[in-house]
C-alpha positions, -999 to +999 in steps of 0.1 A: +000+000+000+028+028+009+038+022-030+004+038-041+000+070-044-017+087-020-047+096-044-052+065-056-057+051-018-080+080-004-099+072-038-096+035-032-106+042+007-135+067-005-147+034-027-150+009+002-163+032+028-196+038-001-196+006-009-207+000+028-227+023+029-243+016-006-245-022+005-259-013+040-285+004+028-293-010-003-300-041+024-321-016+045-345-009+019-346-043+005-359-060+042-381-031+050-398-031+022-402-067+025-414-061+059-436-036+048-450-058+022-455-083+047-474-063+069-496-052+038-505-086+028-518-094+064-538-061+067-552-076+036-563-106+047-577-096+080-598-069+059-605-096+035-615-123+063-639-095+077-657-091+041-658-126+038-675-134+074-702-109+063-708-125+034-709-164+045-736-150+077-759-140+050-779-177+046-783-176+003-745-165+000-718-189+002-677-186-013-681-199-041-705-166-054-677-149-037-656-158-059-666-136-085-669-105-067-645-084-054-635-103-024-613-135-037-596-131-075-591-166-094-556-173-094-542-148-072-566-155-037-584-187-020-609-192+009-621-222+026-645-224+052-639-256+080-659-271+108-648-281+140-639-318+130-616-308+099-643-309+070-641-286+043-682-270+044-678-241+014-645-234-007-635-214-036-624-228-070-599-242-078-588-248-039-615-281-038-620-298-008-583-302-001-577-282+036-556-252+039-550-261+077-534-290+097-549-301+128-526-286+149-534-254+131-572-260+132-574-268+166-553-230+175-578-213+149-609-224+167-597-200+194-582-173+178-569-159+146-540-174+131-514-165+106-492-188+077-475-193+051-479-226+027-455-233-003-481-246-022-518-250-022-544-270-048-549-251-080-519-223-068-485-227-082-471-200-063-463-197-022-493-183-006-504-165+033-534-174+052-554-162+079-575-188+095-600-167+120-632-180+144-665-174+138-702-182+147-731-189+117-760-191+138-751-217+167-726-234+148-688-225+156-667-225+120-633-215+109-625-189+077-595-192+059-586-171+034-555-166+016-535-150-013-505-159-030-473-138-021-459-135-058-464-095-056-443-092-029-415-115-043-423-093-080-419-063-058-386-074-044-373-087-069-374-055-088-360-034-062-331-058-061-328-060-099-327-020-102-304-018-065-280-042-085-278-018-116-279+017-099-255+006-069-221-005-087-230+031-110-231+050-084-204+036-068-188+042-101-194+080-100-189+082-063-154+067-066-146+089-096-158+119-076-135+109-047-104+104-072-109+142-082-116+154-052-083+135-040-066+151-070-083+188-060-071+185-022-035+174-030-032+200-052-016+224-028+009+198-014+019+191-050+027+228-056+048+228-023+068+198-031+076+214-063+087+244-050+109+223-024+122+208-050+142+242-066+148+257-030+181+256-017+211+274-002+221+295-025+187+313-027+180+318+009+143+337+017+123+312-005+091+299+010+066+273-002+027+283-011+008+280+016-033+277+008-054+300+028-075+271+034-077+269+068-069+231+074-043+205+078-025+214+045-029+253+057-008+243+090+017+219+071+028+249+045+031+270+075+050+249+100+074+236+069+075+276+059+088+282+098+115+253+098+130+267+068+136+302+083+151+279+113+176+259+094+181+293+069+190+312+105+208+280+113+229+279+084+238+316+086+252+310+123+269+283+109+283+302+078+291+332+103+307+306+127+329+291+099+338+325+085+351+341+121+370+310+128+387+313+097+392+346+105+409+340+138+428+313+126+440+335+101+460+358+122+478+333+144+488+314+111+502+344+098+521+349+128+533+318+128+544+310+095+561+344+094+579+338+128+591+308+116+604+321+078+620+346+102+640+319+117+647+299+087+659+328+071+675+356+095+678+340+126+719+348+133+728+335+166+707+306+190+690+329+208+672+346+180+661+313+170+651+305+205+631+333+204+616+325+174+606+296+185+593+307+220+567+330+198+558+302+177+553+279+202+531+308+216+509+311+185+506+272+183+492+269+220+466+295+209+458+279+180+457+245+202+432+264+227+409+285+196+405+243+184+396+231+218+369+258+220+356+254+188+352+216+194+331+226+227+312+249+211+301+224+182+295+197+206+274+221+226+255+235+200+244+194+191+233+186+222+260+165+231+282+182+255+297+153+279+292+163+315+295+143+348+271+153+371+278+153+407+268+169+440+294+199+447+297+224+474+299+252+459+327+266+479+352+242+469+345+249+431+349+289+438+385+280+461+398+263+434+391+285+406+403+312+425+436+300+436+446+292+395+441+332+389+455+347+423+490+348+408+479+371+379+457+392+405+486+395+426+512+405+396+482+430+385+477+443+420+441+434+416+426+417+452+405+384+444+380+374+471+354+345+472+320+345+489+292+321+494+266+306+522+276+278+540+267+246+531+254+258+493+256+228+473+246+228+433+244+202+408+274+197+382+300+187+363+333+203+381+358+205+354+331+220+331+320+248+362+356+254+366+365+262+329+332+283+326+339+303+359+377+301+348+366+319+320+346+346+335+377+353+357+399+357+328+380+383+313+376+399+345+412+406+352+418+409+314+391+439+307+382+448+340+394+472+368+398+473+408+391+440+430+378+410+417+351+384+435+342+350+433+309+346+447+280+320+447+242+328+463+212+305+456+181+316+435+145+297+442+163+256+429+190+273+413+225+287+418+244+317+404+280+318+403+290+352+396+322+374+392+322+409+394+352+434+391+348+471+395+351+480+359+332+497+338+318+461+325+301+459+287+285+489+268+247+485+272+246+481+235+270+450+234+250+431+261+224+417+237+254+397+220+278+398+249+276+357+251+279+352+212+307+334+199+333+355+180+317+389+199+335+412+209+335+449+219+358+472+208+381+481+239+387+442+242+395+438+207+430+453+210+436+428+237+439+394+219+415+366+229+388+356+200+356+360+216+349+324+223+349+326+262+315+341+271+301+317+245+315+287+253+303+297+296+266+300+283+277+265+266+282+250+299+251+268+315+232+254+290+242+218+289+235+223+325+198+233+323+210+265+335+214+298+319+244+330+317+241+366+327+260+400+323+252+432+338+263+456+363+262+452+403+267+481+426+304+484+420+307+478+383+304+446+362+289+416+365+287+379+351+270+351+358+260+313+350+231+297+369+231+256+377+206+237+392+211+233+432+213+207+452+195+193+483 
């Protein structure tokens, strides 16, 4: 089935379902007309018994003068008229003497009316219906039967089935053709949008597919397939930005270090310009080593599949370490580094990925920043917030908005090295961590800040 097309199965599924419903109710009609039929024939007997019990009262009538009135038609209708014991007293040609009724039958008529049906009866070749009724001639108890054959009702049925037969595979016909177009005219739209898929694609960004205003399923699928392609479109330009700023910055170290080394190769005149050649080159390849680690975090990040190791941490031990890597710079800056946080605060995290991202933060704050520098943690509601603050001026208010991008920078840290990457690759962390990261200013001047779950 999933190798036919779709029109072909909601016409083939439009077919079945009426042919149900053409069967079903071609079977309705069919039993109650024969009920209705059926009924009819006994309301006409039971008005035919009554004319007939009129007529056989009446001393110088009897069934067989009957028989050419109005009440019993040759061929088509029979009455009889039974004592008590069985014998046939009056009867209409060419039933004879032959009885209509068993003795079972007799003996249930003497007390009240009875209805049946007989195959055959003498001088009928057809399946006939009786009604066998009590009555009283004077003081003598009787029974009337009359009857008529039921071939109008099987004529009648038969004709209805004959013409249900023709008319129902025709309209099924036209009700299967009508389903196949109206298949066709409701995947029309999708049609048009697979062709226009078909000749979008990265080199002309900004085109959408038709969407139908027709306020349905088809409506919502042109729209949400409209809003995934600005998603991977705004995806793809990160990605193109991304690869063109860390070509960028690994243009620049490159450069240095290819022209540090033709330096040596070609001027160096005594060991120690070659050792210092080589100091600086060894210097642009640890940066180079450190811009590839980041990216690698960043990519990994960005699909979801950061590795962490979870653990519960005291959040005082994570600030004591990371302070004690950077109190040697403070110190040879002249720039005091304090920590602060509750007792007993615990969070949820990976250490080594907590202390690179507050590693990070500190670096920046004793690279850009100004004045004393502190390491604290406080909790928020389940969450905790790492923050460093410095008494800088911290980030321009309009270079907050992109302060945690990846290759953003403002402009007085641009003529400080570094390639933008450690702001993004903290909200990295954050982020893997269900948390989030902050900038903004505290009372004394800047502040950043990544929140991680707590722990109890």
């Amino acid at each position: 089935m999933s190798r036919i097309p779709i029109r072909l199965r909601v016409a083939a599924a439009f077919a079945v379902a009426m042919a149900v419903v053409l069967a079903g109710t071609g079977w309705y009609l069919y039993s109650s007309l024969g009920t209705h039929l059926a009924h009819a024939l006994d309301r006409e007997l039971r008005l035919r018994a009554d004319d007939l019990e009129t007529v056989v009262r009446d001393p110088d009538a009897s069934l067989a003068s009957a028989t050419t009135g109005r009440f019993v038609e040759k061929g088509e209708s029979y009455a009889q008229l039974v004592s008590t014991s069985g014998t046939v007293i009056e009867f209409t040609r060419p039933l004879g003497r032959v009885p209509v009724l068993t003795h079972a039958e007799l003996t249930r008529a003497l007390h009240h009316v009875i209805l049946g049906n007989r195959s055959e009866v003498a001088g009928l070749d057809e399946p006939s219906r009786f009604l066998a009724a009590p009555f009283m001639k004077g003081h003598i108890r009787l029974v009337l039967v009359v009857g008529a054959t039921r071939e109008n009702r099987a004529e009648t049925l038969a004709s209805l089935r004959d013409e249900l037969l023709i008319a129902g595979p025709i309209a099924l016909l036209v009700a299967t053709g009508a389903g196949y177009l109206l298949a066709g005219l409701s995947l029309r739209p999708v049609d048009s949008m697979r062709r226009r898929a078909a000749s979008i694609s990265a080199e002309r960004p900004g085109e959408r597919l038709p969407v139908p205003q027709t306020r349905d399923e088809v409506e919502r699928l042109g729209v949400t397939l409209n809003a995934m392609l600005g998603r991977l479109e705004e995806a793809l330009a990160r990605e193109r930005d991304f690869v063109a700023d860390a070509g960028h910055e690994l243009r620049t170290p490159l450069a240095l270090l290819r022209t540090e080394l033709e330096l040596a190769l070609r001027h160096a005149d005594s060991k120690e310009e070659l050792h210092q050649a080589v100091w600086r080159s060894s210097q642009e390849v640890d940066r180079l080593a450190q811009l590839a680690e980041d990216l690698l975090l960043l990519a990994r990040s960005h699909g979801g599949s950061l590795p962490l190791r979870v653990e519960s941490l005291e959040a005082a031990d994570i600030l004591t370490r990371v302070a004690s890597r950077f109190e040697w710079r403070a110190q040879a800056a002249s720039r005091p580094l304090t920590t602060s946080q509750p007792d007993g605060l615990r969070l949820q995290g990976d250490p080594l990925r907590l202390e690179q991202a507050l590693g990070n933060l500190l670096d920046n704050a004793l690279r850009y920043g100004e004045g004393a520098v502190c390491v604290s943690a406080r909790p928020a509601s389940a969450m905790v917030e790492l923050h460093v603050t410095d008494e800088g001026a911290g980030f321009p208010p309009e270079f907050l908005g992109r302060a945690f991008e990846r290759f953003s920078r403002h402009d007085h840290a641009r003529t400080r090295g570094g390639a933008g990457l450690g702001l993004a690759i903290v909200r990295a962390i954050a982020e893997a961590h269900g948390g989030s990261a902050h900038a903004g200013r505290s009372d004394a001047g800047a502040d950043v800040w990544l929140s991680v779950p707590g722990a109890a």
